[in-house]
C-alpha positions as CSV (number, residue, x, y, z in Angstrom):
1,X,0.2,6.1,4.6
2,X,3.2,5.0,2.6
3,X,3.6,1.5,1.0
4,X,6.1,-0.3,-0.8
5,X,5.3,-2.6,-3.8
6,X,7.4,-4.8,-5.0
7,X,6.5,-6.3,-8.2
8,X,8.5,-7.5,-11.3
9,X,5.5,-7.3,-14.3
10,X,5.6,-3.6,-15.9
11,X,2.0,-3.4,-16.4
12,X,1.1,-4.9,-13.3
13,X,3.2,-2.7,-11.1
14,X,1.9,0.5,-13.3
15,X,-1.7,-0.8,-12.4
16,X,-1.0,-1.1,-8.8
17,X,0.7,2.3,-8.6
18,X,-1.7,4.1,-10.5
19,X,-4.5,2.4,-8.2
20,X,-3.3,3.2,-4.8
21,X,-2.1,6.7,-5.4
22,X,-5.5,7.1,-6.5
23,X,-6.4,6.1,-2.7
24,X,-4.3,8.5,-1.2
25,X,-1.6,6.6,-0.6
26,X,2.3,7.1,-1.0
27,X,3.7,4.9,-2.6
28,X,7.3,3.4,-4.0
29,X,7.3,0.7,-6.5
30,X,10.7,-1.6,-6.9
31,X,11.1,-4.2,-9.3
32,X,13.4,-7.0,-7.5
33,X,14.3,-8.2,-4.5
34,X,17.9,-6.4,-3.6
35,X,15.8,-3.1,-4.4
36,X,12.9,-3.9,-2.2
37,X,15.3,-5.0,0.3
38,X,17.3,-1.5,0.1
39,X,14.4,0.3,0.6
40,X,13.1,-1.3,3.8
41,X,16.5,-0.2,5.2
42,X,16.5,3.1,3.9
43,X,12.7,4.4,4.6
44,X,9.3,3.5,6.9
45,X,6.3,1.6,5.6
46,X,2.6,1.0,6.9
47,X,2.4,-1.9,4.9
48,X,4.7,-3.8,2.0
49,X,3.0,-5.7,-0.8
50,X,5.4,-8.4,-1.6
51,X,5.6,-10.8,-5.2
52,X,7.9,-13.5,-4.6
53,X,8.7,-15.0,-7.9
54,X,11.4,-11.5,-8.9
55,X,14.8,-10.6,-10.0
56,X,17.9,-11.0,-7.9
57,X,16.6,-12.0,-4.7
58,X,13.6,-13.7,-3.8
59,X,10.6,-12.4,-2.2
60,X,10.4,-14.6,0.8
61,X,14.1,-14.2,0.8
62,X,13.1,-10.3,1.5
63,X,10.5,-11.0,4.0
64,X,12.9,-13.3,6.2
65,X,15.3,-10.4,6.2
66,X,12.9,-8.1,7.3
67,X,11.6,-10.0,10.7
68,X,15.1,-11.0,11.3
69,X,15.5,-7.1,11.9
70,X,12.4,-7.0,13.5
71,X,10.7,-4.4,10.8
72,X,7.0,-5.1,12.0
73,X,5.1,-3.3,9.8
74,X,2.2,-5.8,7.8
75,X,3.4,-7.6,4.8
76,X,0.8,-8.7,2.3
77,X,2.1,-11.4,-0.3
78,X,0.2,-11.0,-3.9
79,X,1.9,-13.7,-6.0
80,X,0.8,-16.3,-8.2
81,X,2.3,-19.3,-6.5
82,X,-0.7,-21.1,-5.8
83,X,0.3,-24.2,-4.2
84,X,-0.3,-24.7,0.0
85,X,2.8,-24.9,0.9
86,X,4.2,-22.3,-1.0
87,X,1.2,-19.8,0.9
88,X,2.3,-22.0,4.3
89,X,6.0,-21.0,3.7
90,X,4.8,-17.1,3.3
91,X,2.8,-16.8,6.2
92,X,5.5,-18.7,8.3
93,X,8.5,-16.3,7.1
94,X,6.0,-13.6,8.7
95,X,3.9,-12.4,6.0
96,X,0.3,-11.1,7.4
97,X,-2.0,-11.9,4.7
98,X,-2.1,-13.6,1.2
99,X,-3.8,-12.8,-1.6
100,X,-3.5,-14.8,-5.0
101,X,-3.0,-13.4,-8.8
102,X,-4.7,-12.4,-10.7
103,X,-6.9,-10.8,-7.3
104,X,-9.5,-8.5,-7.4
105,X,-8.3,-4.7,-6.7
106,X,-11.0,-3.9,-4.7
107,X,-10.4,-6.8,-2.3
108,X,-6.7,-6.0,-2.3
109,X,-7.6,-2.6,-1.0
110,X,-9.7,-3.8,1.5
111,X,-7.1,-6.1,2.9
112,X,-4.7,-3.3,2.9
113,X,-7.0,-1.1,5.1
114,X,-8.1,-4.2,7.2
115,X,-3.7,-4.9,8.0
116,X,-3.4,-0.8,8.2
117,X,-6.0,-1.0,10.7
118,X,-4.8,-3.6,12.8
119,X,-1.1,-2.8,12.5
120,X,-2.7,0.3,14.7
121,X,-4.5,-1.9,17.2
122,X,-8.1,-1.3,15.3
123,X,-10.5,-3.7,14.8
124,X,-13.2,-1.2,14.0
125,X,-13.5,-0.2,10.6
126,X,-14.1,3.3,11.2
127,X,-12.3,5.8,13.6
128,X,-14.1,8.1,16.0
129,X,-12.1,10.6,18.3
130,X,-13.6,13.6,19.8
131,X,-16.9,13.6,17.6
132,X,-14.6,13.3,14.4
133,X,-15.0,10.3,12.4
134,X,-13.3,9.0,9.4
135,X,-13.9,5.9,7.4
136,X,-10.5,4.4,5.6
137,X,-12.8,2.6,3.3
138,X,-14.6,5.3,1.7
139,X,-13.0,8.6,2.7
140,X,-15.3,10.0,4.4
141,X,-14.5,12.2,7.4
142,X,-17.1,14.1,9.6
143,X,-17.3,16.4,12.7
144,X,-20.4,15.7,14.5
145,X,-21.6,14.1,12.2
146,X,-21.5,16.8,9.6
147,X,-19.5,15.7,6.3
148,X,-15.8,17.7,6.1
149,X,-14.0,17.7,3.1
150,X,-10.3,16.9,3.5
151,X,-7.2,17.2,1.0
152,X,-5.8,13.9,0.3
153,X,-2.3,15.1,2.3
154,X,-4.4,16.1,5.0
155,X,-6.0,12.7,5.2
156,X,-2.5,11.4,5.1
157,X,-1.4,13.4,7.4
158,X,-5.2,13.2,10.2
159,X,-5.3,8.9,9.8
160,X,-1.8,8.1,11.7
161,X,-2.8,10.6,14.4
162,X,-6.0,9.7,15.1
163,X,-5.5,6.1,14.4
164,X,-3.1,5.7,17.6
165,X,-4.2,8.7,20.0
166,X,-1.4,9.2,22.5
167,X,1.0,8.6,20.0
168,X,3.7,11.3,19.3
169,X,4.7,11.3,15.8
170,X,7.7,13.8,14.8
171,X,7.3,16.3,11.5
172,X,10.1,13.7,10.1
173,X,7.5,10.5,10.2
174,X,4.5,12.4,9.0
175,X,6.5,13.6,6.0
176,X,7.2,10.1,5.4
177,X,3.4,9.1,5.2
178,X,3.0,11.8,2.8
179,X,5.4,11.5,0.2
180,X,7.1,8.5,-2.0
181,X,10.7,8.9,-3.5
182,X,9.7,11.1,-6.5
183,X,7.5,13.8,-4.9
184,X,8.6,16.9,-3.8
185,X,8.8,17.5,-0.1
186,X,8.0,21.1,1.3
187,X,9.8,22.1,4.2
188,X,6.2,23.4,5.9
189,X,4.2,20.8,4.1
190,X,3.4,18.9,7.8
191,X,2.7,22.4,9.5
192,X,0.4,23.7,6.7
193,X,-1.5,20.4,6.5
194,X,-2.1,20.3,10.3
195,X,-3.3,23.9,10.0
196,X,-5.7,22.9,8.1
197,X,-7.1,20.1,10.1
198,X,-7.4,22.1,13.3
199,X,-9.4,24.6,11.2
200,X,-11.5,21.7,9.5
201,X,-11.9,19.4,12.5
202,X,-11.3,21.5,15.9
203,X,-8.4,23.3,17.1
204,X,-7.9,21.0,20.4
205,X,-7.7,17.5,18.0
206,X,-4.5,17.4,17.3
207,X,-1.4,19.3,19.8
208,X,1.7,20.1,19.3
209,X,4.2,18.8,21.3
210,X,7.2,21.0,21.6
211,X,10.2,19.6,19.9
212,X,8.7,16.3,19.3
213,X,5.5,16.7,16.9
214,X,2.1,15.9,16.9
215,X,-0.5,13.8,18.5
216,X,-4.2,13.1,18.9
217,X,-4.8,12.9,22.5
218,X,-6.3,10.0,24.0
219,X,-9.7,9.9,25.5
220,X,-8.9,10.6,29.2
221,X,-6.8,13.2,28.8
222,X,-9.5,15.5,26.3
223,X,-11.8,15.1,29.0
224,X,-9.1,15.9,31.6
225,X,-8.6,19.0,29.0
């Protein structure tokens, strides 16, 4: 999954990067608003943790802009304007969740995965497809309920897919789940990743669809399979 952060305090915004990369995630870090807002036209998020009090242009400023082009990916605002209307003005310019400085970085985390989650239509905490299971929470997959190692790209790339079965998702939006602005992409990187999944997990779980991508299929059709 990749996330954008937009946050103005150097040590923060080091701390936050550091943190989720260490979860796997993909991350892009920008330090004010006309950045922030550059980036939402220029690449696709899974979430966008959004500071409001930065440089050049606002954060709620940012958020408005985004609904207005009807970018619905989850916004979580992580700010220290404490004040109830200031939160009230946030969640009514579309933000999804709140969270207030300084916050605890495991609950942050959690409230990440919990708007990942339902941005996919989940309300369960852990996904199970075709006797493979995988918990967001603790990285954990298993097959049958036998523990499988997996990569941290090949999580990156299995958690989309099996988060949505049904879903097509092109080579294109896979690479963007794996990689932020500074890593480099290789030109296999998806295939070699799902190669390793089938191989891990069970060749029928995810299928290539011919000049389109991948998917996970959905429940009728593997039995229909």
């Amino acid at each position: 999954m990749r996330l954008l952060v937009l946050e103005d305090d150097l040590m923060i915004g080091e701390a936050l990067v550091d943190l989720l990369r260490a979860e796997h995630y993909a991350v892009d870090w920008v330090k004010d608003g006309e950045m922030a807002d550059t980036a939402l036209h220029t690449a696709a998020y899974d979430l966008v943790l959004l500071d409001l009090g930065v440089p050049r242009r606002d954060g709620l400023e940012v958020l408005r802009a985004l609904r207005a082009r009807r970018q619905r990916m989850p916004v979580l605002i992580a700010t220290a304007r404490d004040s109830v209307q200031q939160r009230i003005a946030g969640l009514d310019a579309g933000a999804d969740d709140y969270v207030l400085k300084p916050y605890d970085l495991d609950e942050l985390l959690a409230r990440i995965r919990a708007l990942i989650r339902r941005a996919a239509g989940r309300a369960e905490p852990v996904y199970e497809h075709q006797g493979v299971s995988i918990n967001p929470a603790t990285r954990e997959a298993s097959v049958q309920g036998r523990p499988v190692l997996l990569s941290a790209r090949e999580w990156a790339v299995l958690e989309p897919l099996i988060a949505r079965p049904g879903i097509t998702l092109s080579r294109a939006q896979l690479e963007e789940k794996l990689y932020g602005w500074k890593d480099e992409i290789s030109s296999n990187a998806v295939e070699v990743y799902v190669h390793g999944l089938r191989r891990k997990l069970g060749a029928s779980l995810i299928r290539t669809v011919r000049g389109l991508g991948y998917r996970v299929p959905r429940e009728d059709e593997a039995d229909a399979a």
